[in-house]
C-alpha positions as CSV (number, residue, x, y, z in Angstrom):
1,X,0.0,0.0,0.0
2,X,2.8,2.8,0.9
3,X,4.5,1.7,-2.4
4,X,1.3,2.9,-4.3
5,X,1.0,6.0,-2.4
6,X,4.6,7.0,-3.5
7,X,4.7,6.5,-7.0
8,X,2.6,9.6,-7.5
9,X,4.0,11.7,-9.7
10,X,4.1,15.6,-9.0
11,X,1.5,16.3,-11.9
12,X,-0.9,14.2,-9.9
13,X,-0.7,15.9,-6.9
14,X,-0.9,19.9,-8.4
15,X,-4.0,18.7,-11.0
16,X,-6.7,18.5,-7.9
17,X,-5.5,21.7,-6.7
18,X,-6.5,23.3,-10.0
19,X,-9.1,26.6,-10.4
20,X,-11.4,26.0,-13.1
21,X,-12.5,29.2,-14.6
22,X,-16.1,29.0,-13.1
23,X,-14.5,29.1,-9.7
24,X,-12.5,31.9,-10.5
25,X,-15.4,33.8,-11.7
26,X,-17.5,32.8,-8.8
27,X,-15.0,33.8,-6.5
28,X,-14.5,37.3,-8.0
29,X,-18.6,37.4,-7.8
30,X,-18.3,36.8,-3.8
31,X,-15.5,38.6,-3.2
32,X,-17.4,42.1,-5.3
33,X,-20.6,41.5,-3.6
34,X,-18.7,41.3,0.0
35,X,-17.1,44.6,-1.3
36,X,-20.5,46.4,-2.4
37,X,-21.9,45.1,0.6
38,X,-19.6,46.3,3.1
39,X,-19.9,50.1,1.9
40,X,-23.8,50.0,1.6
41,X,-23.8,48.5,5.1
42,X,-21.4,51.8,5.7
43,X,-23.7,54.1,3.8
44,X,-26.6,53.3,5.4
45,X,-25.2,53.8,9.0
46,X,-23.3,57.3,8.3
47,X,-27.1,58.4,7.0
48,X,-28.2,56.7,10.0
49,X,-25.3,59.4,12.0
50,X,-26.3,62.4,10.7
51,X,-29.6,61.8,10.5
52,X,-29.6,61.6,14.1
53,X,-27.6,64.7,14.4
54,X,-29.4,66.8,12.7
55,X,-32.5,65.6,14.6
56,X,-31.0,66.3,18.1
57,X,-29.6,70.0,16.8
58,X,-33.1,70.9,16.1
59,X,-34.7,69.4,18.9
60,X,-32.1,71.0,21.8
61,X,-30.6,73.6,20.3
62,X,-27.3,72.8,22.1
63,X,-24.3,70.6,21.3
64,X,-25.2,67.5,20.9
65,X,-21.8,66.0,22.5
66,X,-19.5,66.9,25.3
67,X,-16.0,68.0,25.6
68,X,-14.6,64.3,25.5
69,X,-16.9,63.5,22.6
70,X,-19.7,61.1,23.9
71,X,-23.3,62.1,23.2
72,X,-25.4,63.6,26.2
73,X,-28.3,61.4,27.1
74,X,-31.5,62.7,28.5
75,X,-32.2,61.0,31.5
76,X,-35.8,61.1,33.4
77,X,-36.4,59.8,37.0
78,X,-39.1,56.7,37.4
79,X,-41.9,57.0,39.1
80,X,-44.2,54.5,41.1
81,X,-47.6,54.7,39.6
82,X,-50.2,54.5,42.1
83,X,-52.4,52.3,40.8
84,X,-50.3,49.3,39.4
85,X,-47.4,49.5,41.6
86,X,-45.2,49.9,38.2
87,X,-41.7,52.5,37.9
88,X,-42.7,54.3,35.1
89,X,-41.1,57.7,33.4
90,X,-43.7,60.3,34.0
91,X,-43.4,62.0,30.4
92,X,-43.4,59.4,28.5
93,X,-45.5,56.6,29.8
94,X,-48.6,54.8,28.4
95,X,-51.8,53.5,29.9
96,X,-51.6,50.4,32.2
97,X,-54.9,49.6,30.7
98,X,-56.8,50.0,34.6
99,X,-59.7,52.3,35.0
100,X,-58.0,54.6,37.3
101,X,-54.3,54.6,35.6
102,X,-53.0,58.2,35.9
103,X,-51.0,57.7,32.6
104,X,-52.9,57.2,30.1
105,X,-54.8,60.8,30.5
């Protein structure tokens, strides 16, 4: 059996190896759509950016990021509601669906 496995010749061993020119094209097609991909996928989330931006310059009308270059966040205190017994921010909370829920006036 070993004496078998050594009389391969060199051609033998590079043929399987081979591209056919179908894989070569294929691999060009991945390779492009990876590519195309990538910069839509970079596109989209630079919109996304500014988009945002622009919407908290014209809601605040102040800088939209500190000194050291992190974004501010809004922050609002929870509070308990009386009827349900759930934390809940005041200004932007929604009906608990109870007759007597205080937030959904």
């Amino acid at each position: 059996m070993k004496a078998a496995l050594d009389r391969a010749t060199p051609q033998a061993l590079i043929l399987p190896a081979m591209f056919s020119l179908s894989k070569i094209l294929f691999l060009i097609l991945v390779i492009g759509a990876v590519w195309f991909g990538w910069r839509w996928y970079n596109r989209v989330g630079a919109v996304g950016r500014e988009r945002l931006r622009e919407r908290e310059r014209r809601g605040s009308g102040k800088p939209t990021s500190t000194s050291g270059g992190s974004p501010q966040v809004a922050a609002e205190d929870m509070e308990k509601c009386p009827e349900c017994g759930a934390y809940v921010a005041p200004r932007s909370a929604v009906a608990c669906g109870r007759p007597v829920c205080p937030y959904g006036r």
